[in-house]
PDB file as gemmi writes it, atoms N, CA and C in Angstrom:
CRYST1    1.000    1.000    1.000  90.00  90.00  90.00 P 1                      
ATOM      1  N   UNK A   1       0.814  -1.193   0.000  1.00  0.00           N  
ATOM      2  CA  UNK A   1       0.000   0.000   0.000  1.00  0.00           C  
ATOM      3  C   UNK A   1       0.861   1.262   0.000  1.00  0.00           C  
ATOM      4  N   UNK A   2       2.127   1.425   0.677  1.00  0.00           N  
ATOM      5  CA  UNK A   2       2.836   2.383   0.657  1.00  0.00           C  
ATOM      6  C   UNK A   2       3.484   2.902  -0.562  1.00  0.00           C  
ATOM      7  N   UNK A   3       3.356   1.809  -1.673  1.00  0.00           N  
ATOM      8  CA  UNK A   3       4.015   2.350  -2.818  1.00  0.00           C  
ATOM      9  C   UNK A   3       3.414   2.238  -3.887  1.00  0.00           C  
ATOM     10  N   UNK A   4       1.846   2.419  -3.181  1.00  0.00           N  
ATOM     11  CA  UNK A   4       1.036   2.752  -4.452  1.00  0.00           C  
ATOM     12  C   UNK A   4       1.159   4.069  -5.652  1.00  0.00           C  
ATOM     13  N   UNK A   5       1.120   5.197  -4.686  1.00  0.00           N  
ATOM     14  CA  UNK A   5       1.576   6.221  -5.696  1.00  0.00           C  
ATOM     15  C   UNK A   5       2.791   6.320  -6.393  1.00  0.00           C  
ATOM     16  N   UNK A   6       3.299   5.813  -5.901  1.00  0.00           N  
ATOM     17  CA  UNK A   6       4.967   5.547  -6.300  1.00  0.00           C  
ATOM     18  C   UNK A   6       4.893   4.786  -7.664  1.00  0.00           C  
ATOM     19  N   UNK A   7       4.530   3.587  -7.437  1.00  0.00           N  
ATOM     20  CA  UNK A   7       3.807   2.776  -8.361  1.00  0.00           C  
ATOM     21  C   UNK A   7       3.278   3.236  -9.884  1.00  0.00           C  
ATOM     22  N   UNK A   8       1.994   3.840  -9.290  1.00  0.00           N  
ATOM     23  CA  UNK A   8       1.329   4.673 -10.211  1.00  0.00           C  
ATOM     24  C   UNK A   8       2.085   5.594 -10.961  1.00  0.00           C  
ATOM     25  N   UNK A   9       2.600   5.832 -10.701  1.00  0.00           N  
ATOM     26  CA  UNK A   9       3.559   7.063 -11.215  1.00  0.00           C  
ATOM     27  C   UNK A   9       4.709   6.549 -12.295  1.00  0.00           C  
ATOM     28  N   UNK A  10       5.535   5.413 -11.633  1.00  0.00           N  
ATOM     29  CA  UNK A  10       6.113   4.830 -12.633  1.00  0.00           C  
ATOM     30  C   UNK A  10       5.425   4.132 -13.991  1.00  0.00           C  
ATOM     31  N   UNK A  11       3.807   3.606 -13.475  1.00  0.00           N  
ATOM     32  CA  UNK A  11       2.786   3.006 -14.671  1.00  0.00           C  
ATOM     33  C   UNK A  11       2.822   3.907 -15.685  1.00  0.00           C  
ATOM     34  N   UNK A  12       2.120   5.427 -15.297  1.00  0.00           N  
ATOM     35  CA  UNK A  12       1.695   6.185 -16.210  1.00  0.00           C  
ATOM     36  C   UNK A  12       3.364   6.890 -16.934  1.00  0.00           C  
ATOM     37  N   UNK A  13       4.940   6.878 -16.336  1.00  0.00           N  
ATOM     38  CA  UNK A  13       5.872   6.727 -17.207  1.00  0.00           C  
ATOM     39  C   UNK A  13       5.837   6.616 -18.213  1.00  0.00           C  
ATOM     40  N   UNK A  14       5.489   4.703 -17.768  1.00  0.00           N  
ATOM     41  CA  UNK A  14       5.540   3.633 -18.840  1.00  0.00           C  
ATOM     42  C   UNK A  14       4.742   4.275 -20.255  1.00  0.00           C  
ATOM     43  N   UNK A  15       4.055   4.443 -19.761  1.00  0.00           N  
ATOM     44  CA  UNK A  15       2.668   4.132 -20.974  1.00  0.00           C  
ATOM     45  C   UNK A  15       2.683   6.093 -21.417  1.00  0.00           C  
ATOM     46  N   UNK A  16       3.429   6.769 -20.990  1.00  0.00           N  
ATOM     47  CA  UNK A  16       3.809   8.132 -21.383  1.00  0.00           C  
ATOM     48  C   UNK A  16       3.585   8.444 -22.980  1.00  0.00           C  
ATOM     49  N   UNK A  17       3.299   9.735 -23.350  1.00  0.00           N  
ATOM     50  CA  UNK A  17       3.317  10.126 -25.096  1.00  0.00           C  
ATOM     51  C   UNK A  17       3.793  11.219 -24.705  1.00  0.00           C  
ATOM     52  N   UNK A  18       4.939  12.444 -25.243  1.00  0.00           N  
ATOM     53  CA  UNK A  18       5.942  11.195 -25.793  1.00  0.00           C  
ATOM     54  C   UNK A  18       6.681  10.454 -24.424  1.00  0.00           C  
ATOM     55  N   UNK A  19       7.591   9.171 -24.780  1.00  0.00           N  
ATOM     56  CA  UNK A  19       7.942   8.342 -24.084  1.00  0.00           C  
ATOM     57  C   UNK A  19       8.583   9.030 -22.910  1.00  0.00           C  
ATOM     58  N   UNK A  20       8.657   8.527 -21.721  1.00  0.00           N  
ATOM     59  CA  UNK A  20       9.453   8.652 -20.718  1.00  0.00           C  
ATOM     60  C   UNK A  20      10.795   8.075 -21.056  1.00  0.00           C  
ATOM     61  N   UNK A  21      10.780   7.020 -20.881  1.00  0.00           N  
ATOM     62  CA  UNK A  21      12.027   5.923 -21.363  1.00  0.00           C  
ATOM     63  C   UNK A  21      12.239   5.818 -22.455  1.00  0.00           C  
ATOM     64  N   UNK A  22      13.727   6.156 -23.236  1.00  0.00           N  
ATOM     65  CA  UNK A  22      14.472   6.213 -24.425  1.00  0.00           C  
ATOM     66  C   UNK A  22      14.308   4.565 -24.905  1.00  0.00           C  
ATOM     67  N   UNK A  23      14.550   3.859 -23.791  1.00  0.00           N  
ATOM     68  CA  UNK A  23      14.758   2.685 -24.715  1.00  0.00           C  
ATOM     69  C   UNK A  23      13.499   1.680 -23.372  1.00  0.00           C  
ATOM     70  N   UNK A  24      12.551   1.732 -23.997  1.00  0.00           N  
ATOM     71  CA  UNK A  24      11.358   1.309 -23.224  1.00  0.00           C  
ATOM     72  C   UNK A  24      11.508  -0.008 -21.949  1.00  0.00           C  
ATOM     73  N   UNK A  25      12.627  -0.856 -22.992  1.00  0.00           N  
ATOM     74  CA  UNK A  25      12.873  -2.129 -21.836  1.00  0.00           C  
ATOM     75  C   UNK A  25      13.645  -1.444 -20.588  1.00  0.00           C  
ATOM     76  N   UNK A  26      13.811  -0.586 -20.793  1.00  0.00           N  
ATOM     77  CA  UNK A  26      14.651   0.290 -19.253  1.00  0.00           C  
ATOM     78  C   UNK A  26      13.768   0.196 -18.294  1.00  0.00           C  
ATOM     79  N   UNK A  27      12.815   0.672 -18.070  1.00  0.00           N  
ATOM     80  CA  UNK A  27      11.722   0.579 -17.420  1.00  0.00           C  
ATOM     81  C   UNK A  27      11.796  -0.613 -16.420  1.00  0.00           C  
ATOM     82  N   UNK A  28      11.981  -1.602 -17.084  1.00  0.00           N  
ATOM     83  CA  UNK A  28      12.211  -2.743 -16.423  1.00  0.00           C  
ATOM     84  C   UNK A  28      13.192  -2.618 -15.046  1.00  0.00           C  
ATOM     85  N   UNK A  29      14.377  -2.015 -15.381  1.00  0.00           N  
ATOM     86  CA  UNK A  29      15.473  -1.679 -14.505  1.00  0.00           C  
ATOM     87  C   UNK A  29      15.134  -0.359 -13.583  1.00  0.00           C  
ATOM     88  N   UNK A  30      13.562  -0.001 -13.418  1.00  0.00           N  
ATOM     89  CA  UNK A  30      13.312   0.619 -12.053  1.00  0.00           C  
ATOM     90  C   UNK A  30      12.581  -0.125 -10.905  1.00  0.00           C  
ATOM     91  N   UNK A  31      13.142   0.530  -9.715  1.00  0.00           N  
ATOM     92  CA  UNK A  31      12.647  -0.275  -8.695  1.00  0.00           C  
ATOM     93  C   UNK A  31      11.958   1.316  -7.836  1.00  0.00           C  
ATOM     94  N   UNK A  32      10.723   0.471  -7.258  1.00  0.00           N  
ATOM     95  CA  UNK A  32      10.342   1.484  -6.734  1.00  0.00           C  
ATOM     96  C   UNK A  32      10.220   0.790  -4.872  1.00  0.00           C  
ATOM     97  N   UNK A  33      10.065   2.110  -3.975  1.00  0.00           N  
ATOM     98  CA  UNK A  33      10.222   1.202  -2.481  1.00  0.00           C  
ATOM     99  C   UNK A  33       9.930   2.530  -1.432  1.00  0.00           C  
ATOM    100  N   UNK A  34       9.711   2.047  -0.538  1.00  0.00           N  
ATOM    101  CA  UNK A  34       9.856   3.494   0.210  1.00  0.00           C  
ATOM    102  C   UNK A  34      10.747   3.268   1.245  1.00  0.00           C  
ATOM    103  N   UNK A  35      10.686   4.316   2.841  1.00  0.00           N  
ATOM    104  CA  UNK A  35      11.843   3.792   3.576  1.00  0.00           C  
ATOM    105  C   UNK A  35      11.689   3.213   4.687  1.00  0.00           C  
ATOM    106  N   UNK A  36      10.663   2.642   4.910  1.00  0.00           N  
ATOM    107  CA  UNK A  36      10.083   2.271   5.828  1.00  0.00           C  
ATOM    108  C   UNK A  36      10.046   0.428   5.522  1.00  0.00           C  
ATOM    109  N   UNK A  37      10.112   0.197   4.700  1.00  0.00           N  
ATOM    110  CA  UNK A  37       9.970  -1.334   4.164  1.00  0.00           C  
ATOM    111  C   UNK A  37      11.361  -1.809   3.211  1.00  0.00           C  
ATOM    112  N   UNK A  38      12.106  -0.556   2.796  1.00  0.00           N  
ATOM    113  CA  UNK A  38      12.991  -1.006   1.414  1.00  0.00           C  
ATOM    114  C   UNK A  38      13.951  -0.222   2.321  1.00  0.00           C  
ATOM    115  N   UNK A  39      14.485   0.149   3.110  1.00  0.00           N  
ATOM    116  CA  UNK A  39      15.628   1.094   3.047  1.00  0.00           C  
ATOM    117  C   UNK A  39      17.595   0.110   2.937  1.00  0.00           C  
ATOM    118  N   UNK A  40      17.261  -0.833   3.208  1.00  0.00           N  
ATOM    119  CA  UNK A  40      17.973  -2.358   3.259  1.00  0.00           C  
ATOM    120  C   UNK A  40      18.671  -2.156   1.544  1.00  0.00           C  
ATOM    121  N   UNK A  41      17.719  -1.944   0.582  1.00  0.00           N  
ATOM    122  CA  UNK A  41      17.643  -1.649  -1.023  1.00  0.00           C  
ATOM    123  C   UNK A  41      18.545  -0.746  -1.322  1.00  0.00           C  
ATOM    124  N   UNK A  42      19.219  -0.072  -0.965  1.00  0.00           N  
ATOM    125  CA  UNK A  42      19.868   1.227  -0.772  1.00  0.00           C  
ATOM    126  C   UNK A  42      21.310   0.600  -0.809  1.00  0.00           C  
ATOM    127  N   UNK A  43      21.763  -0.200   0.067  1.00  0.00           N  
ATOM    128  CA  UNK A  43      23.195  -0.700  -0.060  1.00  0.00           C  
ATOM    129  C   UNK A  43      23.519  -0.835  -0.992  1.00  0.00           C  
ATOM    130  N   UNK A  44      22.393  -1.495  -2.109  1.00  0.00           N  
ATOM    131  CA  UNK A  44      23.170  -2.353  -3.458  1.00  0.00           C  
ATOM    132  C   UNK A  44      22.965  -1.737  -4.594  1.00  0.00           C  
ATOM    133  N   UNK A  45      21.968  -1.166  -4.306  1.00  0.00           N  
ATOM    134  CA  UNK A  45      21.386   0.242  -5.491  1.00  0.00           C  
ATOM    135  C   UNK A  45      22.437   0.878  -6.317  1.00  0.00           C  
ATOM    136  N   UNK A  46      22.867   1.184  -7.180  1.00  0.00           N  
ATOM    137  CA  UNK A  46      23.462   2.069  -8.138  1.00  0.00           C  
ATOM    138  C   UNK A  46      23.612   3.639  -7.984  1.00  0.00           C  
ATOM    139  N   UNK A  47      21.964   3.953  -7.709  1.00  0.00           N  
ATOM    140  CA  UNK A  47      21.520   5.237  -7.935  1.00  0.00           C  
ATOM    141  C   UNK A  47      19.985   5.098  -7.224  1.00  0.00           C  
ATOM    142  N   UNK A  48      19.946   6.253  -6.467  1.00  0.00           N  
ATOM    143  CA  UNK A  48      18.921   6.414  -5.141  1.00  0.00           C  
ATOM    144  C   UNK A  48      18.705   7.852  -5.781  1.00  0.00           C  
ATOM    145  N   UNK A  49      17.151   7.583  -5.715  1.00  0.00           N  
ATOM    146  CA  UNK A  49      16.587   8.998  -6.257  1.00  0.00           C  
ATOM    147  C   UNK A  49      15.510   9.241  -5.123  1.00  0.00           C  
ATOM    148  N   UNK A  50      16.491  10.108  -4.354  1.00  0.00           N  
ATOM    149  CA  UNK A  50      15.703  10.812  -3.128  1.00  0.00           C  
ATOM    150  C   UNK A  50      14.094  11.646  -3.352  1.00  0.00           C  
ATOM    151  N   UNK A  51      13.155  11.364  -3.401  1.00  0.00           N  
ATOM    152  CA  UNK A  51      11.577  12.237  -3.586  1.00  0.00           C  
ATOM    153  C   UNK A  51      11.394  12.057  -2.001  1.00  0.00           C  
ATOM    154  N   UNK A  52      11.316  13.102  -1.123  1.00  0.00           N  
ATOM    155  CA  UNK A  52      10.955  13.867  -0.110  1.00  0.00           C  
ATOM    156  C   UNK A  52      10.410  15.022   0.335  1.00  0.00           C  
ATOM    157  N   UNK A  53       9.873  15.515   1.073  1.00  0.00           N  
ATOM    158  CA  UNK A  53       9.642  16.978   1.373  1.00  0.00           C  
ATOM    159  C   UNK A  53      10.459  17.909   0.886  1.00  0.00           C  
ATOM    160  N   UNK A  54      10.332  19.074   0.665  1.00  0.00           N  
ATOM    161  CA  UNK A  54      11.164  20.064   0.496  1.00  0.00           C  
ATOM    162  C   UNK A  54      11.468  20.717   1.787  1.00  0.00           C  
ATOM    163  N   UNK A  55      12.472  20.137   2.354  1.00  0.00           N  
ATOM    164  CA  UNK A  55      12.791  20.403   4.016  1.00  0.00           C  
ATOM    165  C   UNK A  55      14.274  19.957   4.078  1.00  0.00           C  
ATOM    166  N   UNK A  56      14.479  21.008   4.244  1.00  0.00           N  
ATOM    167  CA  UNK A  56      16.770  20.469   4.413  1.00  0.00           C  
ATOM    168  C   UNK A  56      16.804  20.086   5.502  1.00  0.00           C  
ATOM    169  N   UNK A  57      16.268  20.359   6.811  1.00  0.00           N  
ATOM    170  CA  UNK A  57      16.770  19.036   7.388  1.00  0.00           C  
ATOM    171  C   UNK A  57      16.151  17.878   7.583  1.00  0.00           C  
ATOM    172  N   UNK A  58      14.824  17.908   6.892  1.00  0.00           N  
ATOM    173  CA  UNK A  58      14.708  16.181   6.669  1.00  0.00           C  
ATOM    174  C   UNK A  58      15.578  15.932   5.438  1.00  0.00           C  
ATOM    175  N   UNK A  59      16.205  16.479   4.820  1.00  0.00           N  
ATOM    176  CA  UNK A  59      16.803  16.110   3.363  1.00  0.00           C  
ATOM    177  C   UNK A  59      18.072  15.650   3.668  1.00  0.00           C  
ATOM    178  N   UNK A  60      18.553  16.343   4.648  1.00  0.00           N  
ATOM    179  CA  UNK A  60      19.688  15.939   5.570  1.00  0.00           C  
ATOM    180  C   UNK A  60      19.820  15.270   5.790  1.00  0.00           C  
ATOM    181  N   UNK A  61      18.961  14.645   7.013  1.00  0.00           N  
ATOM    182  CA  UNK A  61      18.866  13.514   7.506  1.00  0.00           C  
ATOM    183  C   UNK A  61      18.625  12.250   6.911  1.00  0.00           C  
ATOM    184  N   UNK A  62      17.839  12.545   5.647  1.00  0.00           N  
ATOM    185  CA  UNK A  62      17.848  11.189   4.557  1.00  0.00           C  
ATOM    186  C   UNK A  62      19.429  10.638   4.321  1.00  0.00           C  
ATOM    187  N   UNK A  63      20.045  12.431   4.260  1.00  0.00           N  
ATOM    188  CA  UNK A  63      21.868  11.990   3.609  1.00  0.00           C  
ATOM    189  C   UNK A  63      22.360  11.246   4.328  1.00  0.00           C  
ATOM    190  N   UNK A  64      22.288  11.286   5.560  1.00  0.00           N  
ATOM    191  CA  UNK A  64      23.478  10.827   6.162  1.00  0.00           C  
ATOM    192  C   UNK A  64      22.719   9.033   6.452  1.00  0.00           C  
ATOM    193  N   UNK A  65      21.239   8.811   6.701  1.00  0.00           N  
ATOM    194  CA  UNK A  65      21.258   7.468   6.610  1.00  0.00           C  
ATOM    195  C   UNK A  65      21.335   6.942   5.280  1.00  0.00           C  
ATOM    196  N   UNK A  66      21.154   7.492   4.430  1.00  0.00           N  
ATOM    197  CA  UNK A  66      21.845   6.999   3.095  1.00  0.00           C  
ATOM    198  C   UNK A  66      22.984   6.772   2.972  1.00  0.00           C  
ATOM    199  N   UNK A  67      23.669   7.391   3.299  1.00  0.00           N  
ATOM    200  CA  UNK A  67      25.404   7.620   3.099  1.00  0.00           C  
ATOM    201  C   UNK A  67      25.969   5.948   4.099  1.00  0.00           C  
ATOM    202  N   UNK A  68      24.900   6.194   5.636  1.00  0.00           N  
ATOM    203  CA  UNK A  68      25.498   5.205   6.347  1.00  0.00           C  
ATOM    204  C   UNK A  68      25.562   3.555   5.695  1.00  0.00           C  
ATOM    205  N   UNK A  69      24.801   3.682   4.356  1.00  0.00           N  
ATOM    206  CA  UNK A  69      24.452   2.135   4.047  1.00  0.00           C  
ATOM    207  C   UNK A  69      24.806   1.848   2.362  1.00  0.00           C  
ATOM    208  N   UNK A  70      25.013   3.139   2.183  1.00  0.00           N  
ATOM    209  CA  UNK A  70      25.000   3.140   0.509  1.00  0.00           C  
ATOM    210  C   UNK A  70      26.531   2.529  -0.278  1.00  0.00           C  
ATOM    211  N   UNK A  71      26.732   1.639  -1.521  1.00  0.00           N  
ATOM    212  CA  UNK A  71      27.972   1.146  -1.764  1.00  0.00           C  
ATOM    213  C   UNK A  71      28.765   2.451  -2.065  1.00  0.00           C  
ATOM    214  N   UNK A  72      29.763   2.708  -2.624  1.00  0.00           N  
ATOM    215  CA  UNK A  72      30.947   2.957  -3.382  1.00  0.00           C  
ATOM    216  C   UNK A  72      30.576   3.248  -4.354  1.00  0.00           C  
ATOM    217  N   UNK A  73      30.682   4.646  -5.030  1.00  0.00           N  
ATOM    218  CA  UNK A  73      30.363   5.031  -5.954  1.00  0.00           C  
ATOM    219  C   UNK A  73      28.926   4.981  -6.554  1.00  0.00           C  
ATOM    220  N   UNK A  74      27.972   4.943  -6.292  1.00  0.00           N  
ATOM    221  CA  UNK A  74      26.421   4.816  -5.807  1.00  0.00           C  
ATOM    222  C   UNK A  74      26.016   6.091  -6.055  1.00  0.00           C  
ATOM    223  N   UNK A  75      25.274   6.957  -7.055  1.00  0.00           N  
ATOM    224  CA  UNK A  75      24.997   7.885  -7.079  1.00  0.00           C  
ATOM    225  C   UNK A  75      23.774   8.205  -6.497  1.00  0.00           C  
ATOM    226  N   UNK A  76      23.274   9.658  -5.871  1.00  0.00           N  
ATOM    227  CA  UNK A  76      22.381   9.922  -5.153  1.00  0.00           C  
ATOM    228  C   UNK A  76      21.828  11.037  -5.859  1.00  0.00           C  
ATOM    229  N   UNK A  77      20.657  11.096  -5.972  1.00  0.00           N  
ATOM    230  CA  UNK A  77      20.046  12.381  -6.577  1.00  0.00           C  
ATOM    231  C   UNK A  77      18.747  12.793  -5.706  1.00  0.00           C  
ATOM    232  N   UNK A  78      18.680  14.119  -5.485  1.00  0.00           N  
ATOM    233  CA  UNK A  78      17.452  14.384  -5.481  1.00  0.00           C  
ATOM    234  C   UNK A  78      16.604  15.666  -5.976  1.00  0.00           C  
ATOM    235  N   UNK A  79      15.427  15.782  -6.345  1.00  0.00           N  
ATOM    236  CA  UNK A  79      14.163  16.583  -7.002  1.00  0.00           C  
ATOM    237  C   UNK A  79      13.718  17.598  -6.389  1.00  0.00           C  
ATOM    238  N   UNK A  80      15.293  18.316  -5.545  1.00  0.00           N  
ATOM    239  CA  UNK A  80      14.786  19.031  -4.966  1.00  0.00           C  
ATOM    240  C   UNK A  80      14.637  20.456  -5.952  1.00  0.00           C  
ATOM    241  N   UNK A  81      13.824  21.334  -5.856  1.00  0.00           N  
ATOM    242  CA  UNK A  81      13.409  22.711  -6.813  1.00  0.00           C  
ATOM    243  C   UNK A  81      13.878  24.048  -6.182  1.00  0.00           C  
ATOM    244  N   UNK A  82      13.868  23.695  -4.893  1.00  0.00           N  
ATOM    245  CA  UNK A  82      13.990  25.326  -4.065  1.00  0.00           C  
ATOM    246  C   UNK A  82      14.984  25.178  -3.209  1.00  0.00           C  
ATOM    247  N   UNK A  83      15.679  23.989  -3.001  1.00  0.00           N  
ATOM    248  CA  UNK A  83      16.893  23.779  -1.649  1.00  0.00           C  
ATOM    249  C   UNK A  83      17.990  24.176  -2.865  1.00  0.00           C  
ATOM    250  N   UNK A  84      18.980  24.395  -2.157  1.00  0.00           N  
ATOM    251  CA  UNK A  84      20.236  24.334  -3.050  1.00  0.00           C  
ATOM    252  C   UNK A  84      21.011  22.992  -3.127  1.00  0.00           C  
ATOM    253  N   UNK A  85      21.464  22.213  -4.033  1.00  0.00           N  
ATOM    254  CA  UNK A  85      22.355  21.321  -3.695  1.00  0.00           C  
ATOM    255  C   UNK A  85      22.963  21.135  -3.348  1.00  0.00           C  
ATOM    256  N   UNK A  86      24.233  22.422  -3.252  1.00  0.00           N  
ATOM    257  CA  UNK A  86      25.083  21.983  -1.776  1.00  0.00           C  
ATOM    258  C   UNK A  86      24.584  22.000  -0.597  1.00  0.00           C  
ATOM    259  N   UNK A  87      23.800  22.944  -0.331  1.00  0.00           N  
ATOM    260  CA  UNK A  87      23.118  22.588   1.281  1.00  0.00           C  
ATOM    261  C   UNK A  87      22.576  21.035   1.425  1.00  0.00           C  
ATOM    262  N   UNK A  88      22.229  20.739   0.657  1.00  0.00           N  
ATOM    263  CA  UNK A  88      22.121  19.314   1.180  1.00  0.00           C  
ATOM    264  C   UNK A  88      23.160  18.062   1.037  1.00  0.00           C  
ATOM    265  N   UNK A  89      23.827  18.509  -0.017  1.00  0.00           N  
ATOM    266  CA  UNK A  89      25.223  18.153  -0.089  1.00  0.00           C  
ATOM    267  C   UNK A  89      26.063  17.627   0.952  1.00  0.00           C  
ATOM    268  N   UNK A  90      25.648  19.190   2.096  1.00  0.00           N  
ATOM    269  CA  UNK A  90      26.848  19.626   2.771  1.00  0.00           C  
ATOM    270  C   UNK A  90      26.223  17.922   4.283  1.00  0.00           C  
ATOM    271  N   UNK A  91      25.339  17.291   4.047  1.00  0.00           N  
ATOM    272  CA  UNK A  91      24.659  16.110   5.170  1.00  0.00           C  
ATOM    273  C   UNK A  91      25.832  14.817   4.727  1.00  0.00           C  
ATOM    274  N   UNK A  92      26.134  14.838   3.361  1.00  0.00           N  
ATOM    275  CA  UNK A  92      27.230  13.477   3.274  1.00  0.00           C  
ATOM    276  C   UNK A  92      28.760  13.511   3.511  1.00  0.00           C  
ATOM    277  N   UNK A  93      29.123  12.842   3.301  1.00  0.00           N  
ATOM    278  CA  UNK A  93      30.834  12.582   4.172  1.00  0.00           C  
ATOM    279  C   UNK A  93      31.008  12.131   2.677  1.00  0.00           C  
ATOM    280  N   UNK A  94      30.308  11.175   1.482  1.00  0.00           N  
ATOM    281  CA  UNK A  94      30.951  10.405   0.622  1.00  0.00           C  
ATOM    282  C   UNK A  94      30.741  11.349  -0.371  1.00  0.00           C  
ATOM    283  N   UNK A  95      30.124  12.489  -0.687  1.00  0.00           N  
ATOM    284  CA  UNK A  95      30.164  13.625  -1.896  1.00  0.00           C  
ATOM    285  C   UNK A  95      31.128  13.753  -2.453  1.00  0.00           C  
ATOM    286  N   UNK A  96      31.759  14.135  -3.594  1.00  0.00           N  
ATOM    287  CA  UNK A  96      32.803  14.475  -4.696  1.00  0.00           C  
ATOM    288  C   UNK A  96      32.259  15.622  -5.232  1.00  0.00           C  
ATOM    289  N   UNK A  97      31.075  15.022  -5.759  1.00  0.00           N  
ATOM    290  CA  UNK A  97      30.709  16.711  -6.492  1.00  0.00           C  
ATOM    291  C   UNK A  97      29.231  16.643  -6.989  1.00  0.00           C  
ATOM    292  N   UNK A  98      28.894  18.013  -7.429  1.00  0.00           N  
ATOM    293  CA  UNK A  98      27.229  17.650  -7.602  1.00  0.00           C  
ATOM    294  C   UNK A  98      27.092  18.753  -8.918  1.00  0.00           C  
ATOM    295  N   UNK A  99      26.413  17.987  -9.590  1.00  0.00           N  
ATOM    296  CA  UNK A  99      26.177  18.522 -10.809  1.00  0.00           C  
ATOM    297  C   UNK A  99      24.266  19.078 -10.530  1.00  0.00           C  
ATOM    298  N   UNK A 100      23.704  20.253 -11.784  1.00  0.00           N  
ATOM    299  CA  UNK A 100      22.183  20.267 -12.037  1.00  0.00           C  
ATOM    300  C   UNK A 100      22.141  19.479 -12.810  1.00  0.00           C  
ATOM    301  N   UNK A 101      20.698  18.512 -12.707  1.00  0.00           N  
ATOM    302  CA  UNK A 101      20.260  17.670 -13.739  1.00  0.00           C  
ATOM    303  C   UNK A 101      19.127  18.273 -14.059  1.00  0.00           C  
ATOM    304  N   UNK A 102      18.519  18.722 -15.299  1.00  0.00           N  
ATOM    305  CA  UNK A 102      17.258  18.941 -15.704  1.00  0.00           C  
ATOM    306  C   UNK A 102      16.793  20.330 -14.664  1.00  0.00           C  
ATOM    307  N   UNK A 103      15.630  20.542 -14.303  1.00  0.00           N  
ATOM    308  CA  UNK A 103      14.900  21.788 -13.841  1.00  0.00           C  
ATOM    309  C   UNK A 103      14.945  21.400 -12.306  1.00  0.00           C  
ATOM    310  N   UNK A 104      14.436  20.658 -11.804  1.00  0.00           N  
ATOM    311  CA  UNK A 104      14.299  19.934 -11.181  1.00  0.00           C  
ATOM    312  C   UNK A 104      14.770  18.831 -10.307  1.00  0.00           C  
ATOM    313  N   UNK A 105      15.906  18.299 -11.062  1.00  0.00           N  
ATOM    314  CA  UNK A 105      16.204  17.382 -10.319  1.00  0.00           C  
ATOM    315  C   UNK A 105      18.085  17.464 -10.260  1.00  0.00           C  
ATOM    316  N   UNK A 106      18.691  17.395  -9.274  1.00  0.00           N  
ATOM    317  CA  UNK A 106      20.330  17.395  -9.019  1.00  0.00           C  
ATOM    318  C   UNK A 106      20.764  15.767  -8.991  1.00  0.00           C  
ATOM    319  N   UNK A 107      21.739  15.673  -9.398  1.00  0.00           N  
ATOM    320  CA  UNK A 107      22.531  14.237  -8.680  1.00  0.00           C  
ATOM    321  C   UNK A 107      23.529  14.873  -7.954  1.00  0.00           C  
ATOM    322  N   UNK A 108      24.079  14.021  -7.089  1.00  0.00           N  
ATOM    323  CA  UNK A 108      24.879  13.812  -5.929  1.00  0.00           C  
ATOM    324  C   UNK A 108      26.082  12.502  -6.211  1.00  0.00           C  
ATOM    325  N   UNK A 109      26.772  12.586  -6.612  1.00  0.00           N  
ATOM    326  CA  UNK A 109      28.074  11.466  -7.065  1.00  0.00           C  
ATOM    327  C   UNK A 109      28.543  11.136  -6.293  1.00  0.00           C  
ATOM    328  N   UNK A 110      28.760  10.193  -5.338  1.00  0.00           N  
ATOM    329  CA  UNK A 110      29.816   9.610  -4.677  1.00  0.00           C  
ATOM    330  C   UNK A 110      30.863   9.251  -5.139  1.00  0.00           C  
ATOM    331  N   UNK A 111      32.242   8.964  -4.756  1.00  0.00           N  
ATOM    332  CA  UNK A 111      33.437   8.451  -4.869  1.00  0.00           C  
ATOM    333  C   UNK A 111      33.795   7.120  -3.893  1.00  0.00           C  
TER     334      UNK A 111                                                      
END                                                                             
């Protein structure tokens, strides 16, 4: 039940005009979870795409239990619109550097 909207959201992606996904079988290679049931998911993950409040220090606080579990080189992004990225940046120990992605959304690179 918790990852119904989550869910939903990735459905209507899918089935997007024009496409969400460049190469449609990608799709396949998302996982959706929240943190209350999946946060375990995070160790092995690649790339963690933080959707949270717009609140730096809950955004914070996501960083650093992220950071505490996340592999090596594991990129982190999040959708935030109005925080700055280094301020939230400034919650990890494993940061290198942070690029803008799109309007909307930053990644966060680990090393």
């Amino acid at each position: 039940m918790r990852n119904r909207i989550v869910r939903e959201g990735l459905d209507r992606a899918i089935k997007s005009r024009p496409a969400s996904f460049l190469v449609p079988d990608f799709a396949a290679l998302v996982g959706v979870g929240n943190l209350e049931d999946d946060f375990d998911v995070i160790a092995e993950a690649d790339w963690v795409i933080e959707v949270i409040v717009e609140n730096l220090k809950v955004k914070r606080q996501l960083m650093e239990r992220i950071d505490a579990v996340r592999k090596q080189g594991a990129i982190v992004s999040t959708n935030t619109s109005g925080i700055p990225v280094a301020s939230i940046a400034r919650a990890s120990r494993k940061i290198s550097d942070s690029i803008s992605w799109g309007r909307t959304s930053s990644i966060l690179h680990a090393t």
